[in-house]
Biotite code that builds the C-alpha atoms (Angstrom):
import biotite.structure as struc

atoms = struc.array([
    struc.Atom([7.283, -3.491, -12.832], chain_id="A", res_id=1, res_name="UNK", atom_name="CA", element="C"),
    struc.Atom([7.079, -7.144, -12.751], chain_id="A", res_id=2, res_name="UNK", atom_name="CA", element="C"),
    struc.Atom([5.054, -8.927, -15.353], chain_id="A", res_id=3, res_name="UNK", atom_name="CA", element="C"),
    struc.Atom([3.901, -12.652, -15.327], chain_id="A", res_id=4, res_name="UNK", atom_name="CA", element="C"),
    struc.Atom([1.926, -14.041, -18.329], chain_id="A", res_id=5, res_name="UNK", atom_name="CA", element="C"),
    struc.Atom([-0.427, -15.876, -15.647], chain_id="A", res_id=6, res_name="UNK", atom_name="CA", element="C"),
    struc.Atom([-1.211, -16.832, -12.508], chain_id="A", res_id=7, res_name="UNK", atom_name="CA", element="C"),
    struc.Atom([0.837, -20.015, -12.300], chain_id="A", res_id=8, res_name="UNK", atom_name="CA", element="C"),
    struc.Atom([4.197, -17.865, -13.477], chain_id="A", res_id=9, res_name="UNK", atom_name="CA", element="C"),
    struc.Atom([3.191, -15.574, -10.066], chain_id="A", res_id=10, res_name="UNK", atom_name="CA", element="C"),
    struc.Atom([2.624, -18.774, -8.066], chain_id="A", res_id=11, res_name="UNK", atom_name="CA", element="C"),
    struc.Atom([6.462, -19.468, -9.089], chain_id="A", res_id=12, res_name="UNK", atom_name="CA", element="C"),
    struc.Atom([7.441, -16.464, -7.983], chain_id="A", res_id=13, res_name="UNK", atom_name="CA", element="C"),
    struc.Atom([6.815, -16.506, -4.329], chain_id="A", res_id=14, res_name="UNK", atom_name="CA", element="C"),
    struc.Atom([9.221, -15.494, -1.945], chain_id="A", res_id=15, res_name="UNK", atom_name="CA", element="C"),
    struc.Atom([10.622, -12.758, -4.298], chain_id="A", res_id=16, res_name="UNK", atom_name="CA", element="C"),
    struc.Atom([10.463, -9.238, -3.162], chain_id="A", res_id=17, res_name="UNK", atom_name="CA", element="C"),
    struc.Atom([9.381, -6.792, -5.593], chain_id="A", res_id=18, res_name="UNK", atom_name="CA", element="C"),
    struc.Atom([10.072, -2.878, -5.777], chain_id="A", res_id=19, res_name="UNK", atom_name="CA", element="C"),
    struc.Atom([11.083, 0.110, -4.570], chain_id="A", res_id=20, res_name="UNK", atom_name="CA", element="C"),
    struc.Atom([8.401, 1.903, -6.636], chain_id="A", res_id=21, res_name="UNK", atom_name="CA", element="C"),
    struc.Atom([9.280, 5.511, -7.462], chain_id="A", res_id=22, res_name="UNK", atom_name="CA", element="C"),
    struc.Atom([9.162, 7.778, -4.427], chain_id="A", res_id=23, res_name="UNK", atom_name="CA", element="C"),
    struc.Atom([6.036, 9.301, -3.692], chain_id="A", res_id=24, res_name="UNK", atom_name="CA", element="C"),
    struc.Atom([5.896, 13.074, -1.914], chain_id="A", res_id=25, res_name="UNK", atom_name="CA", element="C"),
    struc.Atom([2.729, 13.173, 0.893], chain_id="A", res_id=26, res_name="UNK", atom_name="CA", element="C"),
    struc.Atom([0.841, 16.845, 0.436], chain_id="A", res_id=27, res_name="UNK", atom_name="CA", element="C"),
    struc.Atom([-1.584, 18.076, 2.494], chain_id="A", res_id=28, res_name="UNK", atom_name="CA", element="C"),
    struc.Atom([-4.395, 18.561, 0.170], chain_id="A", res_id=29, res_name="UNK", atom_name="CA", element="C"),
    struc.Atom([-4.018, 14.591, 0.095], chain_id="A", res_id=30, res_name="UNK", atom_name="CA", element="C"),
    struc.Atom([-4.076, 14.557, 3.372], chain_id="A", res_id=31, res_name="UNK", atom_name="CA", element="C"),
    struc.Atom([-7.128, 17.449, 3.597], chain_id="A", res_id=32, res_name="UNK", atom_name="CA", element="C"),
    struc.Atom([-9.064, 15.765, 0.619], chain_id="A", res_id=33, res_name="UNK", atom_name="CA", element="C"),
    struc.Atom([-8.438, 12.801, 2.824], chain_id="A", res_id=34, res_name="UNK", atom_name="CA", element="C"),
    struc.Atom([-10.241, 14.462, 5.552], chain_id="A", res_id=35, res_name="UNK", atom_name="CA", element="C"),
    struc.Atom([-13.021, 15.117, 3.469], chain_id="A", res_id=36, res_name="UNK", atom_name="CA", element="C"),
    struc.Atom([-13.702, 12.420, 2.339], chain_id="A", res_id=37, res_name="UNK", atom_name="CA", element="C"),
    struc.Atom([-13.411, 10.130, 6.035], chain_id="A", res_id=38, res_name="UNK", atom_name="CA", element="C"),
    struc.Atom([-14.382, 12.796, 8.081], chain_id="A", res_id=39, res_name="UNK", atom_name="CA", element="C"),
    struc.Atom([-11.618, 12.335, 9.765], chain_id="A", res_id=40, res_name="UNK", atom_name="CA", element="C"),
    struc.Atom([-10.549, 16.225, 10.288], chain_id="A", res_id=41, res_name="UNK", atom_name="CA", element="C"),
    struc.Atom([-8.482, 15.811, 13.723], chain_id="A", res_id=42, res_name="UNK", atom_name="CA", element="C"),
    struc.Atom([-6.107, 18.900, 14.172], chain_id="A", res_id=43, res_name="UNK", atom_name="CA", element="C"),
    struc.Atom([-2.895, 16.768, 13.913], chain_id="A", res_id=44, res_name="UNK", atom_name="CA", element="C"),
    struc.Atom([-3.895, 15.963, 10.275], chain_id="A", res_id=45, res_name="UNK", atom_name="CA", element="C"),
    struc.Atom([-5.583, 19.153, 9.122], chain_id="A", res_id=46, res_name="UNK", atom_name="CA", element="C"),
    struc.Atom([-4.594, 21.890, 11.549], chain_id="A", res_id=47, res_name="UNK", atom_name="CA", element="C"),
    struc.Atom([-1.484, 23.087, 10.095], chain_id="A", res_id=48, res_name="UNK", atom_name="CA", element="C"),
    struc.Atom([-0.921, 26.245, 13.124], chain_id="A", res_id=49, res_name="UNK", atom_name="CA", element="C"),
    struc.Atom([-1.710, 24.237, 15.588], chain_id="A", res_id=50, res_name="UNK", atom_name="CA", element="C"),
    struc.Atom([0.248, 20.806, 14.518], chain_id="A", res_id=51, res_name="UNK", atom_name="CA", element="C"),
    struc.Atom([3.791, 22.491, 14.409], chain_id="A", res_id=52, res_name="UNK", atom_name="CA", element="C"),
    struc.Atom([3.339, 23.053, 18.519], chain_id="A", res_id=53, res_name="UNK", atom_name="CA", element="C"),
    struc.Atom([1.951, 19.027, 18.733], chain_id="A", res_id=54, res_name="UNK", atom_name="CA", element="C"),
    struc.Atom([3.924, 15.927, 19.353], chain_id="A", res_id=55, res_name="UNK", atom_name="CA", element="C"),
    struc.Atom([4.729, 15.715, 15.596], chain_id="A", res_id=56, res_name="UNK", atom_name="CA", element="C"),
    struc.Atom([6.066, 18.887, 14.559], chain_id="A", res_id=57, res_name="UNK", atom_name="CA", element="C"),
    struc.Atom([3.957, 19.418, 12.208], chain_id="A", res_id=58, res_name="UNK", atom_name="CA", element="C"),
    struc.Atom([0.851, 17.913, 10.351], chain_id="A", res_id=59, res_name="UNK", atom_name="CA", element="C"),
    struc.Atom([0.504, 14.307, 9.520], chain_id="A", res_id=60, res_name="UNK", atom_name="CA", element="C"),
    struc.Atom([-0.950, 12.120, 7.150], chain_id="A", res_id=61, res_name="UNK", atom_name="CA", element="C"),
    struc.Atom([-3.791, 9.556, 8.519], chain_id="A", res_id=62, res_name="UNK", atom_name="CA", element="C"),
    struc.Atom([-2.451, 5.991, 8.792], chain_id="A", res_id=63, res_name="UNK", atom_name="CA", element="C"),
    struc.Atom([-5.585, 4.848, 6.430], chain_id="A", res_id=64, res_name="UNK", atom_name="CA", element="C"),
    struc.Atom([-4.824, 7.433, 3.993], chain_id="A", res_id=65, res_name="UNK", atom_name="CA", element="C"),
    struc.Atom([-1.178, 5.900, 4.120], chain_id="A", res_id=66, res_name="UNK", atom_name="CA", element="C"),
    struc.Atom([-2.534, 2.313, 3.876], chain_id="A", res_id=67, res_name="UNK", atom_name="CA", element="C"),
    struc.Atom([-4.603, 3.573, 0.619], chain_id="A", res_id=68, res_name="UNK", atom_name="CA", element="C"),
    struc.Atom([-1.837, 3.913, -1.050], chain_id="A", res_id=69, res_name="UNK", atom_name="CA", element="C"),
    struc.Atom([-1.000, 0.458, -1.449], chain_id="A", res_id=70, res_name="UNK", atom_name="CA", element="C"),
    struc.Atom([-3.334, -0.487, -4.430], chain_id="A", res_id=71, res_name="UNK", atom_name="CA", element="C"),
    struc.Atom([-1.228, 2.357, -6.614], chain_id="A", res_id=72, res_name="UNK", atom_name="CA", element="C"),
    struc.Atom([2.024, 0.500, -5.069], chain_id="A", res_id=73, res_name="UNK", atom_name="CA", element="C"),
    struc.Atom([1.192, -2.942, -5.780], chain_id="A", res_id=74, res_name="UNK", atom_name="CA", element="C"),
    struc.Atom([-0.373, -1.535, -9.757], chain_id="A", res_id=75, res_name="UNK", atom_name="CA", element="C"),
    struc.Atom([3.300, -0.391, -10.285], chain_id="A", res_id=76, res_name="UNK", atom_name="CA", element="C"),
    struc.Atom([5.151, -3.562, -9.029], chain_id="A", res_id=77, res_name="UNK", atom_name="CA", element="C"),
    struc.Atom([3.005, -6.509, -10.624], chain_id="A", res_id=78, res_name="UNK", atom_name="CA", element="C"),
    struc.Atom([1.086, -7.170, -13.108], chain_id="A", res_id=79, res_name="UNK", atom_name="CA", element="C"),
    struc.Atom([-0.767, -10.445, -14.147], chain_id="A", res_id=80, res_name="UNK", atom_name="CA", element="C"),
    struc.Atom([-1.646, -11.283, -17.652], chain_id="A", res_id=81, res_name="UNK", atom_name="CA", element="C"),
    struc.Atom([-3.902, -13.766, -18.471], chain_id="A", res_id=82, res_name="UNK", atom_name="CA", element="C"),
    struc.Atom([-6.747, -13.092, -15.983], chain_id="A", res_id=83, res_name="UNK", atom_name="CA", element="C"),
    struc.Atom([-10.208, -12.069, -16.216], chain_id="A", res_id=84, res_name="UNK", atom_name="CA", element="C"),
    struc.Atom([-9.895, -9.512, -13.293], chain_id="A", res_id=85, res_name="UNK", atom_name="CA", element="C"),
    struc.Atom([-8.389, -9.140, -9.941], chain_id="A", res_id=86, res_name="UNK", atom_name="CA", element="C"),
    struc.Atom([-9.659, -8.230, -6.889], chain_id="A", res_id=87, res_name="UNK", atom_name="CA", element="C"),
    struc.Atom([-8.573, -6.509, -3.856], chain_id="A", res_id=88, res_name="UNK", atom_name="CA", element="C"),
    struc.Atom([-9.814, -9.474, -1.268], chain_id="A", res_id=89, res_name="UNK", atom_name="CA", element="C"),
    struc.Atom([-8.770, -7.590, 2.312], chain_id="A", res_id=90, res_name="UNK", atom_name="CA", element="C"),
    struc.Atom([-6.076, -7.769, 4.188], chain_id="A", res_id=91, res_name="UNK", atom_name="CA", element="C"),
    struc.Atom([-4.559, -9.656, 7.228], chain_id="A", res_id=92, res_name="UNK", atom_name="CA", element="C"),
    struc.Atom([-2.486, -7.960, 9.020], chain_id="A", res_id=93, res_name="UNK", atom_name="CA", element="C"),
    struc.Atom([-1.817, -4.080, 9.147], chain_id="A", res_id=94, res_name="UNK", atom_name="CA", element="C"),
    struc.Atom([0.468, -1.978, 11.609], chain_id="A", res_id=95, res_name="UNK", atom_name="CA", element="C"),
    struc.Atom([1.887, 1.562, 11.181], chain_id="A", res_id=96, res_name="UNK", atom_name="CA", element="C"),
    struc.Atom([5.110, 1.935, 12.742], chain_id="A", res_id=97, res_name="UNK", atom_name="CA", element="C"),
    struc.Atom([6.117, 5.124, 12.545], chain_id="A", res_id=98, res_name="UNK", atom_name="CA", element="C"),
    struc.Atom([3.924, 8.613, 11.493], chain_id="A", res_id=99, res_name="UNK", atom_name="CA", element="C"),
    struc.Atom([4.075, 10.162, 7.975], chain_id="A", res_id=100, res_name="UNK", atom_name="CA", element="C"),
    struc.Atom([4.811, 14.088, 8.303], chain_id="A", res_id=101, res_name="UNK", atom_name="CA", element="C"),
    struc.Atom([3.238, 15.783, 5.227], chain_id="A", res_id=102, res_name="UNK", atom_name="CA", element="C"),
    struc.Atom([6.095, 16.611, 2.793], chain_id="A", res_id=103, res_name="UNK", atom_name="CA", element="C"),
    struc.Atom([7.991, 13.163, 3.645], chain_id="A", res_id=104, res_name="UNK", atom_name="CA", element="C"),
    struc.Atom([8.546, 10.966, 0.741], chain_id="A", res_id=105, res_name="UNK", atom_name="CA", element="C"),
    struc.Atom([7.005, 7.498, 0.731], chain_id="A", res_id=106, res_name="UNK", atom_name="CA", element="C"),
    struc.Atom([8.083, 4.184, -1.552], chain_id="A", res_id=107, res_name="UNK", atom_name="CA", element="C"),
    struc.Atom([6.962, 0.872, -1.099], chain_id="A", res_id=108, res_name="UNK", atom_name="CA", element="C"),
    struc.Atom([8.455, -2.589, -1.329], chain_id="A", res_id=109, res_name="UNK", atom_name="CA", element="C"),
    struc.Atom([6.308, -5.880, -1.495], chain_id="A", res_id=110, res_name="UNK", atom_name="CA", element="C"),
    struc.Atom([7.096, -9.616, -1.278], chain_id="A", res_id=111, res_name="UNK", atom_name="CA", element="C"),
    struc.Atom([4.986, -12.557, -2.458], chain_id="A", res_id=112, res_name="UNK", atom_name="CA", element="C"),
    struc.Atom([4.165, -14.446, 0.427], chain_id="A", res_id=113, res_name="UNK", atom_name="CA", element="C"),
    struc.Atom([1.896, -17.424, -0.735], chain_id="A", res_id=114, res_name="UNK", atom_name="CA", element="C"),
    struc.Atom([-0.691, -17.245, -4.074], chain_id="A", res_id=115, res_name="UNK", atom_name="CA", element="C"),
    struc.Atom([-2.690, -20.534, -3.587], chain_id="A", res_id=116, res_name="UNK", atom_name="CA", element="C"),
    struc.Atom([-5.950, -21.768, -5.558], chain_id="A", res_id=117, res_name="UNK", atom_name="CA", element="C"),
    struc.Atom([-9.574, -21.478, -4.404], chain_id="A", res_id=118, res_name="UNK", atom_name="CA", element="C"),
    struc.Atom([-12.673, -22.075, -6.217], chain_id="A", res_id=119, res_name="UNK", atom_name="CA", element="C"),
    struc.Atom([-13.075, -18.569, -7.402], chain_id="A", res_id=120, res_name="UNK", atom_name="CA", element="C"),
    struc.Atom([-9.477, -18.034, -8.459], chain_id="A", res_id=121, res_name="UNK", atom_name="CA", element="C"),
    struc.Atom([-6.118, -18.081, -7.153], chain_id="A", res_id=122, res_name="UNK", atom_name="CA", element="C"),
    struc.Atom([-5.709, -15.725, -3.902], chain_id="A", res_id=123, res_name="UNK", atom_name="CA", element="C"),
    struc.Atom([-2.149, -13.923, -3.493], chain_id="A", res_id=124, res_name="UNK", atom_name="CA", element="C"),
    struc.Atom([-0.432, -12.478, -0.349], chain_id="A", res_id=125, res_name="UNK", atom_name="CA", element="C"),
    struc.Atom([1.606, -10.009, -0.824], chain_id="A", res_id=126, res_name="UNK", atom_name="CA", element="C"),
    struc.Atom([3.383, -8.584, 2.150], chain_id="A", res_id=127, res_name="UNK", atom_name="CA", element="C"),
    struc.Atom([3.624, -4.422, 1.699], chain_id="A", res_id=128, res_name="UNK", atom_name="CA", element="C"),
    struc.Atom([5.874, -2.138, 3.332], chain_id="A", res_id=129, res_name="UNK", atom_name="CA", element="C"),
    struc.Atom([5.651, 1.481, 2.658], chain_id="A", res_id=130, res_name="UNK", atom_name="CA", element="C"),
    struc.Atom([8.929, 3.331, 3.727], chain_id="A", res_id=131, res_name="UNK", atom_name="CA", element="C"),
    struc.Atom([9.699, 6.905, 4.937], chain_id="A", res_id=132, res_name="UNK", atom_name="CA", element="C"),
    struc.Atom([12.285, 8.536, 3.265], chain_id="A", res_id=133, res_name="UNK", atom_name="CA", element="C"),
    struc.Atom([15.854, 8.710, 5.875], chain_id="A", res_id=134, res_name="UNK", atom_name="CA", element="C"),
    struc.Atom([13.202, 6.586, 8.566], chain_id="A", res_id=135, res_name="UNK", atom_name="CA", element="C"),
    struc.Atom([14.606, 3.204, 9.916], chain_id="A", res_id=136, res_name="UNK", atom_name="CA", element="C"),
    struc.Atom([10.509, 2.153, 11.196], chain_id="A", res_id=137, res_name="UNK", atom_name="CA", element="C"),
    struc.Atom([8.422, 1.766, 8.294], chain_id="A", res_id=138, res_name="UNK", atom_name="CA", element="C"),
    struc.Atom([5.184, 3.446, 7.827], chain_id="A", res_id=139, res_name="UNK", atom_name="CA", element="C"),
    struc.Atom([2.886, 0.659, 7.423], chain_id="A", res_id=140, res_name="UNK", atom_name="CA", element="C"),
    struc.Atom([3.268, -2.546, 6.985], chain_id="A", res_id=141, res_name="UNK", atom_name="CA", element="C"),
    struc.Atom([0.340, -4.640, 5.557], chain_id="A", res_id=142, res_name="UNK", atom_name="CA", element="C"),
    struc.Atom([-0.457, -7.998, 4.189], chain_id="A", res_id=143, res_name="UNK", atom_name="CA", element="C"),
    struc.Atom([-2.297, -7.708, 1.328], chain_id="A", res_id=144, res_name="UNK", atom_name="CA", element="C"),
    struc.Atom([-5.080, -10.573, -0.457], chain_id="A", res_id=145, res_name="UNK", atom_name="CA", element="C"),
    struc.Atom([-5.894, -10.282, -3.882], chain_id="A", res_id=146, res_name="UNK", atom_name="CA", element="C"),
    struc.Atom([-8.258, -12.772, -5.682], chain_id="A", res_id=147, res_name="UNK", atom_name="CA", element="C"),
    struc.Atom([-7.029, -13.269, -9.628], chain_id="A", res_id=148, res_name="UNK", atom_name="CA", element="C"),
    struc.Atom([-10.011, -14.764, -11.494], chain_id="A", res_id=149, res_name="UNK", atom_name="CA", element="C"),
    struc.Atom([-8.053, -16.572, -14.444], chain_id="A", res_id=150, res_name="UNK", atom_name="CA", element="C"),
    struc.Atom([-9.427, -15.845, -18.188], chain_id="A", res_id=151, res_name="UNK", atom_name="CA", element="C"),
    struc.Atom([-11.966, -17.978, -19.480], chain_id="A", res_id=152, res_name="UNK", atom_name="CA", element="C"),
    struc.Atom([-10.711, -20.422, -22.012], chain_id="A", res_id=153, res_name="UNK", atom_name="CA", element="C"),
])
């Protein structure tokens, strides 16, 4: 965990990378509750018979439940002090390179790409990639935008 006492110590610090976090094991009652909760219930996710004869081997977690993971990444690589909140702004850019079998391990890395002021704060860009344990391709790469609204003087 990186700590900055403000937003213009994190504006110094672009162009470092931060991380690994801690490895993180993908179950499939994430990936079921997952299901639930998108309505996304396609057999390669949920249908744990059926998956192990599909292209995979087995069941698989959905990319978007793989991209959610990146607020819990990013909470356990940096935090900024000195702020009134921050907000998760949206992203510009997301691919998913290779599938997440259920049981794989997943850790993410993230480097600051650019924090820059706007009238409602300063926006960061932090690019994310979440790694597969023993996998060369990545599982998703994403960059990140999130708005830190300084602390009122």
């Amino acid at each position: 965990m990186r700590t900055f006492a403000n937003v213009q110590e994190l504006k110094a610090a672009v162009g470092e990378t931060f991380g690994p976090t801690e490895w993180r094991t993908i179950t499939q009652e994430q990936v079921n509750t997952f299901a639930d909760a998108t309505d996304d219930h396609q057999w390669i996710h949920v249908d744990v018979e059926r998956a192990k004869e599909g292209p995979f081997g087995g069941t698989i977690a959905h990319g978007y439940l793989t991209l959610s993971l990146l607020p819990s990444f990013m909470f356990s690589m940096v935090k900024v002090e000195g702020i009134q909140m921050g907000v998760n702004f949206g992203l510009n850019k997301v691919r998913f390179p290779r599938h997440v079998p259920v049981g794989a391990r997943v850790r993410a890395v993230g480097e600051l790409t650019d924090v820059k002021g706007t009238p409602a704060g300063y926006l960061a860009s932090l690019k994310m990639t979440i790694e597969i344990e023993g996998e060369k391709r990545p599982a998703c790469v994403a960059e990140t935008l999130s708005l830190y609204v300084p602390a009122e003087s």
